[in-house]
Legacy VTK file of the C-alpha trace (Angstrom):
# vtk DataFile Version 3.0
C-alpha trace
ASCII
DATASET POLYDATA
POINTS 67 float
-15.987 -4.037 7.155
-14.767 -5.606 10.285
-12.233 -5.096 12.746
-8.843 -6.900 12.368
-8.026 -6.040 16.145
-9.560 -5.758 19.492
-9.164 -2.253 20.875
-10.822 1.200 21.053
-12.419 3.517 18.581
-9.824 6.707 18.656
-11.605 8.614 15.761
-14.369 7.528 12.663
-13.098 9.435 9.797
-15.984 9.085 7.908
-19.850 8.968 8.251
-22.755 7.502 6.471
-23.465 8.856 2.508
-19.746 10.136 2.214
-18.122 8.665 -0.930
-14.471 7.123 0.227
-11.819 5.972 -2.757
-9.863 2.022 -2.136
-7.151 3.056 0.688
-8.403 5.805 2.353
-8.790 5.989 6.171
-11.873 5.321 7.601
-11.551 4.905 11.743
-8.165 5.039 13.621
-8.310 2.022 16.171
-5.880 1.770 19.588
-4.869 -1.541 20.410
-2.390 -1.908 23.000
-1.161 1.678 22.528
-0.682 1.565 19.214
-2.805 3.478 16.763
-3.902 1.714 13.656
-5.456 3.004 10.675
-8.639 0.857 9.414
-8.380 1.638 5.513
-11.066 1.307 2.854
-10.604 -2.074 1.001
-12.859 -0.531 -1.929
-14.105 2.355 -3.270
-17.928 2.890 -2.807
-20.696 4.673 -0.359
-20.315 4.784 3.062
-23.801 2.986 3.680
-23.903 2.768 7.620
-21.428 3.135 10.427
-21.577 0.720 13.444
-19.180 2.637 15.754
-17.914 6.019 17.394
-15.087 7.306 18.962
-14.869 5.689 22.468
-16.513 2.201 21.648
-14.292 -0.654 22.250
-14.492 -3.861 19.931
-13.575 -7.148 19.808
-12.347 -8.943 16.465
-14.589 -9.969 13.680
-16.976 -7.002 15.299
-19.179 -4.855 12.480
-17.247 -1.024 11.900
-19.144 -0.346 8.936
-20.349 -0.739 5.492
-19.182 0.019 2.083
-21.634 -0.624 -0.852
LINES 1 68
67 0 1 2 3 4 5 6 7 8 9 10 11 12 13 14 15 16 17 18 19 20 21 22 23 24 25 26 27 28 29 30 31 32 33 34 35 36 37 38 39 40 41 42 43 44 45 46 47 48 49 50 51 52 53 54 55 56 57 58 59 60 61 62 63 64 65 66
């Protein structure tokens, strides 16, 4: 998955070999004070994370991967 926003990592919900179901939250993202809530866009394995609370990222940037 990649981020739809520049901002910082608040909190990574999730971490690598946890199962997550379509919808659920994954990382909470704050762009321009405004917390957003990065959702799972499929069900699957939580196969790596790229970031961690405190890490800024630009748009388009790797958060992490769902196989």
């Amino acid at each position: 998955m990649k981020s739809p926003l520049a901002g910082n990592i608040v909190r990574v919900e999730v971490a690598a070999g946890d199962r997550v179901n379509e919808g659920d939250i994954l990382i909470i993202l704050e762009a321009m004070k405004m917390e957003t809530e990065i959702r799972a866009a499929k069900s699957g394995l939580v196969g790596s994370v790229a970031v961690k609370s405190g890490d800024a990222v630009a748009v388009g940037d790797a958060l992490l991967t769902i196989g």
